[in-house]
Structures are given as structure tokens and as C-alpha cells.
N, C-alpha and C positions, 0 to 999 in steps of 0.2 A: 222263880228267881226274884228275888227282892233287892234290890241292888237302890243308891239315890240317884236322883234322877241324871246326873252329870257322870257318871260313874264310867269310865275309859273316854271323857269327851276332854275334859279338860287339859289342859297343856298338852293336847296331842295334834298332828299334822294331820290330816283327812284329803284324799283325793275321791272325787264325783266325778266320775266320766258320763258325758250328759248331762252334766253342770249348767248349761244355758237351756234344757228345758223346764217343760214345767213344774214333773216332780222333783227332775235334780237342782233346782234353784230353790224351789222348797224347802230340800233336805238342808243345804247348804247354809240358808237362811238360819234354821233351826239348832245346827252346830254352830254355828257363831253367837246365837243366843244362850247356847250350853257352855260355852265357854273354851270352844278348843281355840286353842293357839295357832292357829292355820287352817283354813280351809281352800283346795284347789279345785277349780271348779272347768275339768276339761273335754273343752267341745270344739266340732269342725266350725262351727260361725265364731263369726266377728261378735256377732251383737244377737241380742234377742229383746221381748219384748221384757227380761227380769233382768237384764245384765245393768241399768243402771244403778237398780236396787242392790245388786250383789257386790259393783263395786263400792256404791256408797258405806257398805257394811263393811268393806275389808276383803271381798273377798279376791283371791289370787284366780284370775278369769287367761287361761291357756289356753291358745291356738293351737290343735294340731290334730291330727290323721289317727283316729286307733287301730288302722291299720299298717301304720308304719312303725318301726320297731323303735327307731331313735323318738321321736315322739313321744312314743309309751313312757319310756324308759327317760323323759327330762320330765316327765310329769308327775313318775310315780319316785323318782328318787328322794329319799329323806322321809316317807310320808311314814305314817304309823297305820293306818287302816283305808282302806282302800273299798270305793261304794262303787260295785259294776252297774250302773244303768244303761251306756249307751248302747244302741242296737238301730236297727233297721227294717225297714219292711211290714209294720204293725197293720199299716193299713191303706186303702188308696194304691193309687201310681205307684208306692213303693214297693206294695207287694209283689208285684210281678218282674220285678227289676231280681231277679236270684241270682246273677253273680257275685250283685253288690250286698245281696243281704249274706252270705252264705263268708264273703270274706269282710264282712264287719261282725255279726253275729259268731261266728265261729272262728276266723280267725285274728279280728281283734279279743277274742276273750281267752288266745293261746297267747298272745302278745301279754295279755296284761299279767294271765297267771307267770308267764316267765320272769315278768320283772318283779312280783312279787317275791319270787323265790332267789332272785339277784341280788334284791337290796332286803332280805328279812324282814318282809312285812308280815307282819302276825296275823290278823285280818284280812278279808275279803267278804264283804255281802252283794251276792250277784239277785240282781232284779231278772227275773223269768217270768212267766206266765201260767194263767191256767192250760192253755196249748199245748204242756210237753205231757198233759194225760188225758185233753180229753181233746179229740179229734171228729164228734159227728156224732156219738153216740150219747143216748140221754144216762147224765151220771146227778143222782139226787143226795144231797148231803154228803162226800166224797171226800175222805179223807186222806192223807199224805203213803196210807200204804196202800194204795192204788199204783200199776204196773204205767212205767210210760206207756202214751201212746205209738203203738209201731213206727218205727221211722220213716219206712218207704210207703207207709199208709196215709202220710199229710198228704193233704189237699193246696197248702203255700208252703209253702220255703219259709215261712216266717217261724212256724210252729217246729218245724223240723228243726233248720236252724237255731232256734232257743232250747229245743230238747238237748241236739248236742252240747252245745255249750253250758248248761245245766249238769248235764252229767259227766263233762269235762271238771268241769268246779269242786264239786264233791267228790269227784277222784282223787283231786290234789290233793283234799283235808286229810293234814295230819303228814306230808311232805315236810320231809327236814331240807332245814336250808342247806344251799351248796356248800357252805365252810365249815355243815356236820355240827355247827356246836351246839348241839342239842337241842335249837329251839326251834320253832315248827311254825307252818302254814296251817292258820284253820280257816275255814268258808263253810259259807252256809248260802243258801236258796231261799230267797222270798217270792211267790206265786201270787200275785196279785190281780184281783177282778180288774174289770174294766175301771180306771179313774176320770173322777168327774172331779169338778170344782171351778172356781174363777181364773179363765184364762186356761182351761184346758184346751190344747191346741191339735186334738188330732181327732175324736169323735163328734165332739159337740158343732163345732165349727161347719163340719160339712154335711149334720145333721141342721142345723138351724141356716144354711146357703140352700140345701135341698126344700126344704119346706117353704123359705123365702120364695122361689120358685117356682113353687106348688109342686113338686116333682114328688112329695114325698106319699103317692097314689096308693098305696097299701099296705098294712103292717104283712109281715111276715110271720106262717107258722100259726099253732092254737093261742087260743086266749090265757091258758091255765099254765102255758111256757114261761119257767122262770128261771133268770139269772141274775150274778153277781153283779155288783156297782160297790166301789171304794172311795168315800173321798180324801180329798189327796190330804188333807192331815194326817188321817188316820194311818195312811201308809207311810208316809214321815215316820210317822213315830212306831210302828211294824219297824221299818225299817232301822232305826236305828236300835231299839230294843234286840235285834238279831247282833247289830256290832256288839252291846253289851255283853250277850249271850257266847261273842268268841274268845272273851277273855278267859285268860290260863290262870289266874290269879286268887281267881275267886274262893274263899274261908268255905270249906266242908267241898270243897269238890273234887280233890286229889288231883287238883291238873289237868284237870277233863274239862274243858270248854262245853256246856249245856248243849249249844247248838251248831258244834263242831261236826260238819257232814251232815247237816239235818235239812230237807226242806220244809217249808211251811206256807200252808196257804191264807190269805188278808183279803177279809171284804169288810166290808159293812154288817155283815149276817143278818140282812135283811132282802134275801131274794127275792123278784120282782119281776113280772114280763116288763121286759125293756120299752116298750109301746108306750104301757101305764106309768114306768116310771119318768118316760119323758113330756107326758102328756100335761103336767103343770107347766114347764118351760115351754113350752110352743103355745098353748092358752095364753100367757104372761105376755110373750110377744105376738099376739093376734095374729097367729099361722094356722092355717087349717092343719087337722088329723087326720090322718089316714081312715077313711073311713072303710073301707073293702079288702078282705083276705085273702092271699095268697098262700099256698101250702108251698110248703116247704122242698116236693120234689120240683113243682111248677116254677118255684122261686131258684131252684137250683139249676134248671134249665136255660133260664133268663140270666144267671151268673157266669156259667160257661161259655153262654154266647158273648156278655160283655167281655170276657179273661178273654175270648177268643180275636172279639176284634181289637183289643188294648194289645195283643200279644204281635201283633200284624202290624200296632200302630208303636212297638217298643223303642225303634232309635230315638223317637220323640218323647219318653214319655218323660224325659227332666222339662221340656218345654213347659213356658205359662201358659200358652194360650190351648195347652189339650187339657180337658176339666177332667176332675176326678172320675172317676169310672162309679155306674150307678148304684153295682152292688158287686160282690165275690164270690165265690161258693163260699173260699172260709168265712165269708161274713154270712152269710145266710146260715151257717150252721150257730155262728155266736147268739143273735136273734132268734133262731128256728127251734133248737133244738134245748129243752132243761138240764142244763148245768148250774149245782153249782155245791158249794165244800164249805166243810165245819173249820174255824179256827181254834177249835179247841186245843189244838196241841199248841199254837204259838201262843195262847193266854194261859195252858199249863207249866208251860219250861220257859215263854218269852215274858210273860207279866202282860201278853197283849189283850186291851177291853179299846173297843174304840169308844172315842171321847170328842166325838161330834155325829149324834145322828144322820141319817139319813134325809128327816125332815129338816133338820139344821144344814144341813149339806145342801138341800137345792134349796132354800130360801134363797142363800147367800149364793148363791151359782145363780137364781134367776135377777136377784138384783143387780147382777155382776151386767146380763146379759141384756137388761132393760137400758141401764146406763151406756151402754157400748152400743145399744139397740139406736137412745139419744142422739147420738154424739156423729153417726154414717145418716144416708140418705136410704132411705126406705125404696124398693123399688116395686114394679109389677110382676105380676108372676109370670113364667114362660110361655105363659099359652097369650096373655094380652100381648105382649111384644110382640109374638109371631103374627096376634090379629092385626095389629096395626102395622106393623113391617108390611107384612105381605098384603093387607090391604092397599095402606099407601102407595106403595110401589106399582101393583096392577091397578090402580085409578089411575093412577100418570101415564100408565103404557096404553092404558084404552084410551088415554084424551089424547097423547101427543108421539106415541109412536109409531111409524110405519109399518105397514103387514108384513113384519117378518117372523118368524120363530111362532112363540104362543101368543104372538099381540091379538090377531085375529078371533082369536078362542075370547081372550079377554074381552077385548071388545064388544065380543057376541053377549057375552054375560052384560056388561056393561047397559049396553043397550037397551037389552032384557027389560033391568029393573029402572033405568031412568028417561029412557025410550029416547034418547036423542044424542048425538054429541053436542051440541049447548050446554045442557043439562050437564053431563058426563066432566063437561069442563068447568065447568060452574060450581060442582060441587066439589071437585078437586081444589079449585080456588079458594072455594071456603073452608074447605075443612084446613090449608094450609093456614089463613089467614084467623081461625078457630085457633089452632096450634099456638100459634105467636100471639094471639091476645092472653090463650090459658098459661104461657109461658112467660110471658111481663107480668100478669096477675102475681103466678108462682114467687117470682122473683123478688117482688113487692113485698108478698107475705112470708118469703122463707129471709128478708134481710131483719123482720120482728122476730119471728119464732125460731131461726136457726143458721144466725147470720153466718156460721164458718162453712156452711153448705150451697150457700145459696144460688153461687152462678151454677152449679152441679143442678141444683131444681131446676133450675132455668132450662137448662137442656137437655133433661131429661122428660120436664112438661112439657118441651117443643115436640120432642120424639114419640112422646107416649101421649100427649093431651091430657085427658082427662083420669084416665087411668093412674097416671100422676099428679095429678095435682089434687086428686081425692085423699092419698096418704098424707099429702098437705095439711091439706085442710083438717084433716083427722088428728093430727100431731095440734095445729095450732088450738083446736079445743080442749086435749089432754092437759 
């Protein structure tokens, strides 16, 4: 398909659902650089961390429910091509939420196909997954004529959910409009790897909070396991390259839209164990690696138990203060198991070559991550908090608490190693009075080296001592 590069972008209206995230603000970005005459860009938030950029460019930023019918339908009225991204459930706390994934995922994308065939919109390119074919089992260079994955065979509701809706999409193509006059709905399927890039907000994030933490104790699965990674340019431009592809217009085609009804799979097409490929970024930000393996059915056991207790702890799980869950089965299959698929058919019929490496891709994703790295306060990892929590804590209960509960036990220990209560109280003294000298130090040298954080050092070196005031000190000689 050889089409210039503006070609169905200009003077045309565009609706993004999922507009305020990271690839649909992207996208959005990109058709306003192409020159369409409108871009709507519709999401449930207010605000995100790209919505001032989006309105500083123009773009038209809509509040509203994709699963609400009147919504859909003030959002998609007037548009000319229509970009399906929003969904649910990808990953985290939201995978286990399958009411809500099942009626945004499947039926917001009946919602959006109705309004398209309402108001004749020619276009639809629905964002899916590699999940609507591969479910657990190792598939090596995999291409688009590969069978869904069974449906009653997923493991989340995410994957299920996006299979339907996928194959809801491509059913519609080629749907005459309601008032019959001839012109048609076309849609097509874009399948894209895991995305990375600056400011990706749903892998990377709670990949580099786990490691902050030291939590991140093992890779998963063999070493020779490999999968996809896209970064989010490339799939920008996949994905608009598909809107091109549904034009009816196109000289030598007879009407036929290239990739009318077609899915197609987008990576980088440089598979990778996930391990290795994030093993520059957590080196970049001096986090330890995983050093120790877990297999894959071990790690899948360890999965089910987490889904089991997140699943007991569900009314809660929109709350802030319950953390992400450690790992999922589906995720232990993404990591565990060798997937991953040729683009060759979207660079034979789409014109797709991607045009930002791989190495180019996480340069710029770790300088993203350095500066953001900057800018927060560094903390200890979860094992030093618990050591000095729980240390602290039982030095006070052996110097100043009455024999009740486990004071006694305490105490005994206490004892033990400083053979006195003098001693016992003494060093509690100190070690508080340690705290608050390491903690006016902190204060002193985080108002030089990072003055917007510094009462944060301040009380975080009081709480942790030293343990904090070392990443201090560490930053003030960088």
C-alpha cells in the first residue's frame, strides 16, 4: 500500500477512545501533526498526565462512560474514523474486577460499533491484543492465520473479553449503513505486543515500584523464553497506517479496502526474554535483578494463590491503599511462556517497517525514567523498613512496656544481647536521637541537592536513619 503519508488524515474528524492514555494521546498527538481537522480524544478521567499537551494542540478532550450509550453516541457523532483503544482489565487490580472488564471490553465496543453504523462512519481500527490467540501455550513466530484462543479456555477476563470484542469488530466489516445507501462500515484489528516507551503507565510503573522495593526476587520461566515489546511510536504509526488501509477510495483497488476485516499483529520484531529486555532499565536506575528462577508451573501456583486472596479481598480492590497484586497466572504466562508473531502481513498490505528501534526505544524510555527517577525521593527497600519498623518498635516495647502480650518474649530477647534494661533504654535513646541528627543532616543536604523534596528526606531519614540518608548521599555525589 503506498499511499503519502497524510492520506485519509486530513480535513477529516477522528474519535480516540482512550484518548487520555498513553498510546491514545500519542495517537492523537500524531493526527494533529497530520493534519486532520479534529481530533476527539474520549476518556473516563478528567485529566491525565498528556491532557495538557493534548489540549494545548487542539485537541477536543470528552468526558464520558463507553459504556453508556448517550456518551458513545455525543462522542462519535460527526466523526469520520473512529480509533477503538479504550478497555480494561490489562493488568493489576483490574484484572480481577470481570464485571467491569466484560462490560467495557465487550460492551462498550457494541456501544461504539452501533454508533458507528448510526452516524456512517466509514472506519473503525479496534486496538486488541496478542491474548485473543495465545492463551498459555508457546507459539514461535505466529502469524494472523492462527485460530483464536478458546474462549472458555482464558485464564483473565481480559483476554476473553478482547477476543470477543475483536471478533465482534470484524464481523461488522463491510455492514451497510442503516439508511442502505450503499456505503459501508469497514474495521480492521490491530494486535499489539506489550508497549513500552516514556510515560508508559501500566507495565513499566509497577515493574520499577517492585524492584524499588526489592520485591522483584525472581525472573520467571527459562532464559531462552521470548517475547514481544512495541514501542509506542511504532504502534502510532501501525496504527494509523490500518485507518489508511480502510479507505474505499483507493486508484487499482475496486472498492475493496486493503485491510477491511483483516487483523494484524505489531511489535518491534525483535523478541526478547522480558528479564533481558528490562535489565538495562533497572541497571540505569541502580535496582537490583532478579537473580533466582522460578519455573513456570511454581510461579503459576504462587499466581493463583495471589488471584485467590485479591479475589476474597475484591470489594476493595478500586481502594488506594490495597497494592497491586505480586503477580497473575495471566501474567506468569506473558513472562513464562515463548510467544511471539511476524508482522509481515501488516508491512505487506499496511506499508508497516517500524521506525524507532528497539535500542532507540529504551534509551529514550530509560532517560525518561532517570529524570522522573530525579525529580521523587528514592526510598529503602521493603525488607530495610520492616528491619527498622519492627526493630524500633520492639526496642521501645522492651525498654517501656508492661508484661503484657509479647512484651515479655521481647524483652527476653532484649536482654539477651544488651544484658540490662539501662542498656535496653539507652540504646533506644540513642538510636532515636541517631535518627533525628541523620535526619537534620538529610534535611541540610537534600535543601542543596533536591530542594523540592527535602522535608520528604527529612522524614523519611528520621524513620529509616540511615538506610535513607545513604540514597542521599548517593544522589548528592551523582
Amino acid at each position: 500500500m503506498h499511499l503519502s503519508e497524510n492520506e485519509g488524515i486530513e480535513n477529516n474528524i477522528f474519535l480516540v477512545t482512550g484518548g487520555l492514555g498513553f498510546v491514545g494521546s500519542a495517537l492523537c498527538l500524531e493526527l494533529i501533526r497530520r493534519g486532520a481537522r479534529q481530533v476527539r480524544a474520549f476518556d473516563r478521567r478528567l485529566t491525565s498526565p498528556w491532557s495538557d499537551d493534548l489540549n494545548n494542540h487542539g485537541v477536543q478532550l470528552i468526558r464520558g462512560d463507553l459504556t453508556r450509550q448517550k456518551d458513545v453516541e455525543k462522542a462519535l457523532r460527526g466523526v469520520d474514523c473512529v480509533f477503538h483503544l479504550a478497555s480494561y482489565g490489562m493488568s493489576g487490580k483490574e484484572m480481577l474486577q470481570f464485571g467491569r472488564v466484560d462490560e467495557v471490553n465487550i460492551n462498550g465496543t457494541c456501544l461504539v460499533l452501533e454508533a458507528c453504523l448510526q452516524f456512517e462512519i466509514k472506519r473503525l481500527v479496534y486496538v486488541s491484543t496478542y491474548n485473543v490467540v495465545f492463551g498459555g501455550k508457546e507459539i514461535v513466530n505466529g502469524n494472523e492465520s492462527l485460530p483464536y484462543f478458546p474462549i472458555d479456555d482464558h485464564v483473565d477476563s481480559y483476554g476473553r473479553s478482547k477476543s470477543i470484542a475483536e471478533q465482534l469488530v470484524l464481523k461488522h466489516n463491510g455492514r451497510p449503513f442503516k439508511k442502505n445507501n450503499g456505503k459501508r462500515l469497514y474495521t480492521c484489528a490491530i494486535r499489539p505486543a506489550a508497549v513500552y516507551g516514556p510515560g508508559e503507565e501500566r507495565h513499566f510503573p509497577r515493574i520499577v515500584s517492585f524492584a524499588k522495593l526489592g520485591l522483584l526476587a525472581f525472573k520467571i520461566g527459562d532464559a531462552n523464553v521470548k517475547t514481544d515489546w512495541v514501542y509506542v511510536d511504532n504502534l502510532v504509526l501501525a496504527i494509523i497506517l490500518a485507518s489508511m488501509g480502510l479507505l474505499d477510495d483507493i486508484p487499482n483497488k475496486g472498492g475493496h479496502p486493503v485491510a477491511a476485516g483483516q487483523p494484524y499483529f505489531i511489535s518491534d520484531g525483535s523478541p526478547i526474554n522480558s528479564f533481558e529486555f528490562l535489565q538495562p532499565l533497572l541497571r540505569s536506575l541502580d535496582y537490583d535483578l532478579p537473580k533466582a528462577t522460578l519455573s513456570v508451573p511454581h510461579a503459576l501456583i504462587l499466581g493463583r494463590i495471589v488471584s485467590a486472596i485479591y479475589t476474597v479481598l475484591y470489594p476493595w480492590l478500586n481502594r488506594w491503599w490495597l497494592p497491586q497484586p505480586f503477580i497473575l497466572p495471566a501474567e506468569v504466562y506473558k513472562v513464562g511462556v515463548t510467544h511471539y508473531f511476524s508482522f509481515l502481513k501488516a508491512k505487506q498490505e499496511l506499508g508497516f517497517v517500524p521506525m524507532v528501534s528497539p535500542r532507540e526505544g529504551m534509551a529514550t524510555t530509560i532517560s525518561y525514567w532517570q529524570e522522573r527517577k530525579r525529580k521523587t525521593v528514592d526510598g529503602p527497600t521493603i525488607y530495610a523498613w520492616l528491619f527498622v519498623v519492627i526493630g524500633m518498635i520492639s526496642l521501645f516495647g522492651a525498654a517501656y512496656l508492661p508484661d503484657i502480650g509479647p512484651v515479655p518474649l521481647l524483652r527476653a530477647v532484649a536482654l539477651f544481647f544488651f544484658r540490662s534494661m539501662w542498656m535496653i533504654k539507652a540504646v533506644f535513646v540513642f538510636s532515636i536521637a541517631a535518627h533525628m541528627g541523620e535526619a537534620l543532616y538529610a534535611w541540610l543536604l537534600a535543601k542543596r541537592v533536591d530542594p523540592a523534596n527535602a522535608r520528604t528526606w527529612l522524614w523519611q531519614t528520621f524513620a529509616m536513619g540511615f538506610f535513607s540518608l545513604r540514597l542521599l548521599l548517593k544522589r548528592s555525589k551523582s
